[in-house]
C-alpha positions as CSV (number, residue, x, y, z in Angstrom):
1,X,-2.4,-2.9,-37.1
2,X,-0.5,-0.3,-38.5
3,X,3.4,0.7,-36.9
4,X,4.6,3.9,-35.9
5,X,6.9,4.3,-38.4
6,X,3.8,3.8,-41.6
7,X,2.8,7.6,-40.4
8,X,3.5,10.5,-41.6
9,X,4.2,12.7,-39.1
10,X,4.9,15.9,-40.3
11,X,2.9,19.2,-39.0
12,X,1.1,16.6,-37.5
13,X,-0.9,17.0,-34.1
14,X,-0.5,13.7,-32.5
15,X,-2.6,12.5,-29.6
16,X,-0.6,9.3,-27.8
17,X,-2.4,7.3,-24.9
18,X,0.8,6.5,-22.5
19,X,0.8,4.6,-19.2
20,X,2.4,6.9,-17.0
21,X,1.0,5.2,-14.0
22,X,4.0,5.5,-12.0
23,X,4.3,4.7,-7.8
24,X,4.3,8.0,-6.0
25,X,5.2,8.4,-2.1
26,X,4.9,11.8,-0.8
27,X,4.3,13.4,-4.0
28,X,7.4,11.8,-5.6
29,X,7.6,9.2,-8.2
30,X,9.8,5.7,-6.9
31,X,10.3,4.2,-10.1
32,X,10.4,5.8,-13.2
33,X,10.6,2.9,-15.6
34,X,7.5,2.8,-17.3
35,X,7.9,7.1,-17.8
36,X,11.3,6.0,-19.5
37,X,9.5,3.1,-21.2
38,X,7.6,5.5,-23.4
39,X,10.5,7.9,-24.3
40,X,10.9,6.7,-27.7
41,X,7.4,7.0,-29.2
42,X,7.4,10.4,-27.4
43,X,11.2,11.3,-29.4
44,X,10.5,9.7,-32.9
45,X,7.0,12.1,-33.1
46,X,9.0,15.1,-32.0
47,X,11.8,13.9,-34.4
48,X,9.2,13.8,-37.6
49,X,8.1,17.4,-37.2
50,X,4.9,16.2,-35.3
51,X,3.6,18.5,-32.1
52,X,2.3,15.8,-29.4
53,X,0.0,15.6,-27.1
54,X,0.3,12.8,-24.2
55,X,-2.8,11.3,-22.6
56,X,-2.7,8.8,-19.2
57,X,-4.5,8.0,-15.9
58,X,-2.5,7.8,-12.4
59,X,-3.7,5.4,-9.7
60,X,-7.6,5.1,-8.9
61,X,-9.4,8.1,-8.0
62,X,-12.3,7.1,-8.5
63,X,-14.1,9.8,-11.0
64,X,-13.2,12.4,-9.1
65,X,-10.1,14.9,-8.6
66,X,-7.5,13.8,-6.4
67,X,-4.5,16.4,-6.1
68,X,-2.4,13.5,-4.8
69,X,-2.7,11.8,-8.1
70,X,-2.3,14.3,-10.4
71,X,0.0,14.3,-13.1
72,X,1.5,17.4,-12.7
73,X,5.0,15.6,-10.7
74,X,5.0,12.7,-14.1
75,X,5.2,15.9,-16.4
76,X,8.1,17.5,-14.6
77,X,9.8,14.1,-14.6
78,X,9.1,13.8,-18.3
79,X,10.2,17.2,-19.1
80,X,13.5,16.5,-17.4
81,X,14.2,13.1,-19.7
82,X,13.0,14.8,-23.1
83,X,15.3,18.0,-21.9
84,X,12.3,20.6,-23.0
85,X,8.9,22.1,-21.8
86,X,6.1,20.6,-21.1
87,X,2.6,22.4,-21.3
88,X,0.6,20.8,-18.9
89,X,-3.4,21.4,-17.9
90,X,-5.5,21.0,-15.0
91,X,-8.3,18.7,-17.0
92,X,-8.2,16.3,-19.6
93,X,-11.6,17.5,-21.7
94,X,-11.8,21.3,-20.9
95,X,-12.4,24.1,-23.4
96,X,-8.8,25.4,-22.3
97,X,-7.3,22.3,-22.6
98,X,-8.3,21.5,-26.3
99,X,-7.5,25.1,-26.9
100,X,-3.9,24.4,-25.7
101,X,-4.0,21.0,-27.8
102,X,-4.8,22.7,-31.3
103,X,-2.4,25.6,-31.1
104,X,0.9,24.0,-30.3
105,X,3.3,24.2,-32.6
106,X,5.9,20.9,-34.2
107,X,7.9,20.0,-31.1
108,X,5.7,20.9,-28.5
109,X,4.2,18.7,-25.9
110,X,1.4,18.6,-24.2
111,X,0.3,16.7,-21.4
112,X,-3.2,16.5,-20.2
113,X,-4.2,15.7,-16.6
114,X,-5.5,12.3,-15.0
115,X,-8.0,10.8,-17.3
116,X,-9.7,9.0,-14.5
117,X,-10.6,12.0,-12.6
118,X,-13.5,11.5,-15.3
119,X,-16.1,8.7,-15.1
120,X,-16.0,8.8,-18.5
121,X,-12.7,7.3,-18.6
122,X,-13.4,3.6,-17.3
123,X,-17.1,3.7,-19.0
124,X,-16.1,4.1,-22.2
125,X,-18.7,7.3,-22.2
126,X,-19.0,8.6,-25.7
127,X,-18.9,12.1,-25.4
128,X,-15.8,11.7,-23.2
129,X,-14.5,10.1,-25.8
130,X,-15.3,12.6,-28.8
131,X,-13.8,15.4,-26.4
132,X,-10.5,14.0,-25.9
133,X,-10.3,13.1,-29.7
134,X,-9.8,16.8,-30.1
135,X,-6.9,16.7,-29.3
136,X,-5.2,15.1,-31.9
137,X,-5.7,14.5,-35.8
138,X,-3.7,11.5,-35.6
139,X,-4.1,8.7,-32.5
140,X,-1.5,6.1,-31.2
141,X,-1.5,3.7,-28.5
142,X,1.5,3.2,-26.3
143,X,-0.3,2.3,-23.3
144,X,0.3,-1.6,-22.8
145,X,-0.4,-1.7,-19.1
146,X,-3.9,-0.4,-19.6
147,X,-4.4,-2.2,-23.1
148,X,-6.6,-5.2,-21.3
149,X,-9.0,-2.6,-20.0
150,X,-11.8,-1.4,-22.7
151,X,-11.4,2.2,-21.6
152,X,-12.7,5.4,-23.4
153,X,-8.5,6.4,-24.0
154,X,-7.9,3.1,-25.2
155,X,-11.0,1.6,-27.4
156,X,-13.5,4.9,-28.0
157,X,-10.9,7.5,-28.9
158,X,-9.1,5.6,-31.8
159,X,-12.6,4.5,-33.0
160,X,-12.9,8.5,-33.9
161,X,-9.2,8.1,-36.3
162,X,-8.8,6.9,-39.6
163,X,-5.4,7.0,-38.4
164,X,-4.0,5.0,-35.9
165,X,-1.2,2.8,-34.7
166,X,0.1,1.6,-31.8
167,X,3.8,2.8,-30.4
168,X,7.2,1.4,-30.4
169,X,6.4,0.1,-26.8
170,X,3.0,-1.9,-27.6
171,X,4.7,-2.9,-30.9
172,X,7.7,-4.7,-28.4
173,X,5.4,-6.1,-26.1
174,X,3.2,-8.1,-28.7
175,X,6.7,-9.4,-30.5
176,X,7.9,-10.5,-27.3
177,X,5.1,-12.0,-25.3
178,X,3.0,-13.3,-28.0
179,X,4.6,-13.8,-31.2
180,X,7.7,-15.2,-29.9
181,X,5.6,-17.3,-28.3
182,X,3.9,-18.6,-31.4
183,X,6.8,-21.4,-32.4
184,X,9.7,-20.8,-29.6
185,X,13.0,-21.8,-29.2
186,X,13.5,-24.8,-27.3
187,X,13.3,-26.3,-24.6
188,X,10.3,-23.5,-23.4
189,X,10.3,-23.0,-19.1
190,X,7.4,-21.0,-17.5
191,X,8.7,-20.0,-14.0
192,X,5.3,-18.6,-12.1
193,X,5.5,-17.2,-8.9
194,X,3.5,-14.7,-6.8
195,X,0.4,-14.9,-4.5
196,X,-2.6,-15.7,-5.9
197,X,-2.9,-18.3,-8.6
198,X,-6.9,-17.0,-9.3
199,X,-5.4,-14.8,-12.2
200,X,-2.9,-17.2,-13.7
201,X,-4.9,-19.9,-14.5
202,X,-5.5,-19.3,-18.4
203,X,-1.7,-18.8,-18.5
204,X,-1.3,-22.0,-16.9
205,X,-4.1,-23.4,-18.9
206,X,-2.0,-22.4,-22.6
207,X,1.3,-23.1,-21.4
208,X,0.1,-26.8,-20.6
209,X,0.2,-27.5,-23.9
210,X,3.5,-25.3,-25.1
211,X,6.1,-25.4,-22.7
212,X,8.3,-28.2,-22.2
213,X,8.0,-27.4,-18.4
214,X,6.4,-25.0,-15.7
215,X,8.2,-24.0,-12.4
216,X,5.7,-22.8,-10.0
217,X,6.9,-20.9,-6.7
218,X,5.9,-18.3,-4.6
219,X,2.5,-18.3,-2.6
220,X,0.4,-19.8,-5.3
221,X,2.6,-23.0,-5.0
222,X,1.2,-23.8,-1.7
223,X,-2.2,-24.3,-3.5
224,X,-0.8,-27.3,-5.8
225,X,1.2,-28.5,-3.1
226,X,-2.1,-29.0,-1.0
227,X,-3.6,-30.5,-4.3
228,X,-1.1,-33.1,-4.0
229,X,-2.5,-33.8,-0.5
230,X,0.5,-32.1,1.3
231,X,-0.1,-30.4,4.8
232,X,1.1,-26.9,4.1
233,X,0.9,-25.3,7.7
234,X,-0.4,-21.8,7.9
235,X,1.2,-20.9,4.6
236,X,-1.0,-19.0,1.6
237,X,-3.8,-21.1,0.2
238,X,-6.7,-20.3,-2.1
239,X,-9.1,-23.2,-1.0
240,X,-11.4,-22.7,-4.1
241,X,-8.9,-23.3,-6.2
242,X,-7.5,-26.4,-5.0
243,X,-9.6,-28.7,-7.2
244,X,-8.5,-26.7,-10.8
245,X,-5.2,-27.1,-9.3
246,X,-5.5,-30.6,-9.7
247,X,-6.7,-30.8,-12.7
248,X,-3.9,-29.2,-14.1
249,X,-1.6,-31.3,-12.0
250,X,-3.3,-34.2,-14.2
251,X,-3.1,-32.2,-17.6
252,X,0.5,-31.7,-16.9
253,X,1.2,-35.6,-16.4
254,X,-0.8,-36.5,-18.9
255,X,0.8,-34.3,-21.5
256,X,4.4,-35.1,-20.4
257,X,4.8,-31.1,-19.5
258,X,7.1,-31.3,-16.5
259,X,5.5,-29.2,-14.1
260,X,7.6,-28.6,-11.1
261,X,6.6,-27.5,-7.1
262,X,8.9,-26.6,-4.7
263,X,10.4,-29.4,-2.2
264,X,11.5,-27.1,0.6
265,X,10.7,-23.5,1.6
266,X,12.1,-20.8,4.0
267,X,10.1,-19.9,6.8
268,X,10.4,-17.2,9.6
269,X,11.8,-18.3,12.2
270,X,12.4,-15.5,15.1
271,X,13.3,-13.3,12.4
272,X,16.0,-15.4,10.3
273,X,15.6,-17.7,7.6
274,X,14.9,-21.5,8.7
275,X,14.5,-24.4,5.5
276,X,11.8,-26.6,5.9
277,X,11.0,-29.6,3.3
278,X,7.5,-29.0,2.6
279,X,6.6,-32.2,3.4
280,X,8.1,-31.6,7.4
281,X,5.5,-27.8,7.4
282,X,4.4,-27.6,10.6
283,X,0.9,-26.3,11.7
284,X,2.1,-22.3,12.3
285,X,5.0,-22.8,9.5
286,X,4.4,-20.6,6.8
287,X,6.4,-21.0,3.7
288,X,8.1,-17.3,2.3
289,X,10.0,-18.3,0.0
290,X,11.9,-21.5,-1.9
291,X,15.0,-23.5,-0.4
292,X,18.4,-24.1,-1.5
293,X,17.0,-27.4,-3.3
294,X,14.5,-25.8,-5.3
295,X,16.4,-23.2,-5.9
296,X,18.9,-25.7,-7.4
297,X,16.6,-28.0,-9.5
298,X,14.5,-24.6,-10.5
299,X,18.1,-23.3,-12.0
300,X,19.0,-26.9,-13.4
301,X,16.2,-26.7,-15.9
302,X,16.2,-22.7,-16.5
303,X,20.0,-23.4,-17.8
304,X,18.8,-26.1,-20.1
305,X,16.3,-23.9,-21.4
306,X,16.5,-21.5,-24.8
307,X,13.2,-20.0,-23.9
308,X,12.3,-18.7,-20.5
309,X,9.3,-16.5,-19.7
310,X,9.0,-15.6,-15.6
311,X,5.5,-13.9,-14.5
312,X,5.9,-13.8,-10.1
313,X,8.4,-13.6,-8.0
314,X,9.7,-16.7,-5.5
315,X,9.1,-15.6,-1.9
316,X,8.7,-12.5,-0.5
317,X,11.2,-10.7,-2.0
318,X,10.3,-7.1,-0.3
319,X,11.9,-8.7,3.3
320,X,15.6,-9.0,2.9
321,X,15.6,-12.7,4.3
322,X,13.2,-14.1,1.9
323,X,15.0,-12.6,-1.3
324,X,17.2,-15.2,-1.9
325,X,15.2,-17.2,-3.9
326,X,13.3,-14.6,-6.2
327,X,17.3,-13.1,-6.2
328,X,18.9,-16.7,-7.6
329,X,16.1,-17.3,-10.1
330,X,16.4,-13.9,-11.5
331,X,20.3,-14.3,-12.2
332,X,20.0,-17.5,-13.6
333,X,17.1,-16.5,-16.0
334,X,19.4,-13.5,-17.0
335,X,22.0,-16.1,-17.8
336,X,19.5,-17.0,-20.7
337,X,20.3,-14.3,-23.3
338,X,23.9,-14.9,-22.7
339,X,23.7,-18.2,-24.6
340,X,21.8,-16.5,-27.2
341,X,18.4,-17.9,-25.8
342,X,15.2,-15.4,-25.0
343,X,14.0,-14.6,-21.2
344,X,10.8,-12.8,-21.0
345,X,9.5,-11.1,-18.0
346,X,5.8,-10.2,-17.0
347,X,5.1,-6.9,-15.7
348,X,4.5,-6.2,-11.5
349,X,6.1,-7.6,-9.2
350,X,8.4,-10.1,-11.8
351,X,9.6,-6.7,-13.3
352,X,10.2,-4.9,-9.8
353,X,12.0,-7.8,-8.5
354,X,14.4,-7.6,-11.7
355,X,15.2,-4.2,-11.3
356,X,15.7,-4.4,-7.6
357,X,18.3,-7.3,-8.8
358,X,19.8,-4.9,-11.8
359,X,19.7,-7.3,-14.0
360,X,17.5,-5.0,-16.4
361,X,19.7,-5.4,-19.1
362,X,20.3,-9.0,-19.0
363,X,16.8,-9.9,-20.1
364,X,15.4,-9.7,-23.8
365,X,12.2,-7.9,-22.4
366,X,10.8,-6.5,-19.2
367,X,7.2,-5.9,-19.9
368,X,5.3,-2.9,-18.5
369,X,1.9,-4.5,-18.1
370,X,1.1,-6.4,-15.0
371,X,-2.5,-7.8,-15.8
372,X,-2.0,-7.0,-19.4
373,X,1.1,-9.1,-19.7
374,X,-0.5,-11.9,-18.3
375,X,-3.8,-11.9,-20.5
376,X,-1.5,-11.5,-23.5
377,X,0.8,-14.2,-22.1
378,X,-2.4,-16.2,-21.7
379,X,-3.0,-15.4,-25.5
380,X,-5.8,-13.3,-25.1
381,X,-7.3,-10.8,-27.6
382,X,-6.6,-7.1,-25.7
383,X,-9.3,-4.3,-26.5
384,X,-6.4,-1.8,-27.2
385,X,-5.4,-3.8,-29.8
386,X,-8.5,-4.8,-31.3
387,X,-9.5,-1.1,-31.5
388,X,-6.1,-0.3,-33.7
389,X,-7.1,-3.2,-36.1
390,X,-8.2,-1.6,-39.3
C-alpha cells in the first residue's frame, strides 16, 4: 500500500474517505476525537497545494435522509479546528455537488453530506460508486473505523484510482495494532473487558498463542467464570458461548498462556458498592465491575508487562460506583509507556473510558475503530485495506 507522503499533491483534487462518525445529542457533537483524529491527513493535503474533498457517513439512517444526522454540525466543527471555510452540500452524488468538487481551487475543502443517506453506500452499488469518484482525481483512505465494512466509500471508489493510499491515521493504526504485534516486546498482556464475548473470540483465539497472558474482566468474564462451573447469580451470561469458553480455558492451560478471571466483583447493593468473591455470588447478585483483589493481581502483571494491548472496559464504568475498576486499570496500563514499554488501546468503549480517565496521552495509541480494531487485532485482512493494495 502506498503512504500519504509517496503522492504528489500538488494542484491536486483529492477525494479522502474520513470517519467522522461522531456522537451527537441535540444536534451537538459530545466527543470530537475521531474529527481531531483526522486533522492531519486533512493539513498535510492542504499543506502540498492539493484542494480536498472529505467524504464520511454519520450514524445509521438507513438509505434515506435524516436531518438529525446530517453532517452539516461535523463541518462547522471541522472548519473551526482547520481555522478556514468549509464548502459543504446537501448530497453526496448530485450534479451540484460534483460541480462544487471540480471547481475548487488548492486549499479549499469540501465536504459532502452523509454517504449513507444512499443505499448505495452499504451495497457497494456501482454507479454510486463511479459518482462519488468524481470527485476526486486522487483517492485516500483515512477511515479506519469503517475499514472492516466492504462499503462503496471504502472498497468500490478506490477501485476507480490508479492512485491511492491510505492516510496518516490508517497508516498508525496498522503499525500499532498489527505490526507491533508481529514480534512484541515482552512479556505481552491482553486485558479484555466489556459485555459480550460473541465478537472477541478470534482475538482471543490469536492471542492464545502470542501473549504471555490474557486478563479478562467486565461482563464477558462472567461467561468463563460459569465455564469453570462457578454460580454467577443474575450477572451477564452468553449461554451459547459457554462451551467455546471452555475450550479456550483448556487452550490457555495447555499452552501455558496465563489466562486470568476475576476473583471478586462489585455489586449493587442499595446503591453503593458491595465486594463479593465470585465464588460467594448470590442468586440476584449481579457482578458490575472487578474487586480490590483483582484489581490488584490485574495490575501486578500489567506492571510486569512491556507490551499491553486493552480492548473493554472493567465494569460499568458509565455509573460513578462501578468505575473504579475500569479507572485503576487504565492508570496502571498508562504506567506502561513510562518504562519505555507499548500500551495499545481498542477503539469504543476502551477508548471512551481512557479519555473519561485523561490519560489520552499516556498511551502509545488510542485507536479510532471499535469493530475494526478488533478484527485487525484479531489479525484479520480489512476490505479498506485490501482495496488500497496495488
Amino acid at each position: 500500500m502506498r503512504k500519504l507522503e509517496d503522492l504528489k499533491l500538488k494542484d491536486s483534487r483529492v477525494l479522502i474517505r474520513l470517519d467522522l462518525n461522531v456522537p451527537l445529542k441535540d444536534g451537538h457533537i459530545t466527543d470530537d476525537f475521531r474529527i481531531r483524529a483526522a486533522l492531519p491527513t486533512v493539513k498535510h493535503c492542504l499543506s502540498q497545494g492539493a484542494s480536498v474533498v472529505i467524504m464520511s457517513h454519520l450514524g445509521r439512517p438507513g438509505g434515506k435522509y435524516s436531518e438529525e444526522l446530517s453532517l452539516i454540525s461535523v463541518g462547522e466543527t471541522l472548519a473551526d479546528l482547520l481555522e478556514t471555510q468549509v464548502k459543504f452540500t446537501d448530497d453526496c452524488i448530485s450534479e451540484d455537488a460534483i460541480s462544487v468538487s471540480r471547481e475548487l481551487r488548492p486549499g479549499e475543502i469540501h465536504l459532502l453530506e452523509n454517504l449513507r443517506f444512499h443505499k448505495g453506500e452499504k451495497r457497494n452499488d456501482e454507479r454510486f460508486s463511479m459518482k462519488l469518484a468524481s470527485h476526486g482525481e486522487l483517492y485516500i483512505n483515512d477511515a479506519f473505523g469503517t475499514a472492516h465494512r466492504a462499503h462503496a466509500s471504502n472498497v468500490g471508489v478506490p477501485s476507480r484510482f490508479s492512485i491511492k493510499a491510505m492516510g496518516f491515521l490508517m497508516e498508525k493504526e496498522k503499525e500499532f495494532l498489527y505490526d507491533t504485534l508481529i514480534n512484541p516486546a515482552r512479556p505481552l498482556t491482553i486485558i479484555l473487558g466489556g459485555s459480550k464475548i460473541s465478537g472477541k473470540f478470534e482475538l482471543i483465539g490469536r492471542f492464545l498463542k502470542l501473549a504471555d497472558h490474557i486478563l479478562i474482566g467486565g461482563g464477558m468474564a462472567f461467561t468463563f467464570l460459569k465455564a469453570k462451573g462457578l454460580e454467577i447469580g443474575a450477572s451477564l451470561l452468553q449461554e451459547d458461548m459457554v462451551e467455546r469458553a471452555e475450550s479456550y480455558l483448556r487452550k490457555a492451560k495447555k499452552r501455558g498462556v496465563n489466562l486470568i478471571l476475576p476473583s471478586d466483583c462489585a455489586v449493587n447493593n442499595n446503591s453503593s458498592r458491595k465486594i463479593i468473591e465470585v465464588s460467594q455470588l448470590g442468586e440476584k447478585d449481579i457482578g458490575m465491575d472487578i474487586g480490590p483483589e483483582t484489581i490488584k493481581n490485574f495490575r501486578d502483571i500489567i506492571n510486569q508487562s512491556n507490551s499491553v494491548v486493552w480492548n473493554g472496559p472493567m465494569g460499568v464504568f458509565e455509573e460513578a460506583i462501578f468505575k473504579k475498576g475500569t479507572q485503576e486499570i487504565c492508570k496502571e496500563v498508562g504506567s506502561v509507556v513510562g518504562r519505555g514499554g507499548i500500551s495499545l488501546i481498542g477503539g469504543g468503549d476502551s477508548a471512551a473510558a481512557v479519555r473519561t480517565a485523561g490519560m489520552e496521552r499516556g498511551m502509545s495509541h488510542i485507536s479510532t475503530g471499535g469493530g475494526a480494531s478488533l478484527e485487525l487485532l484479531a489479525g484479520k485482512e480489512l476490505p479498506a485495506f485490501q482495496a488500497l493494495e496495488e
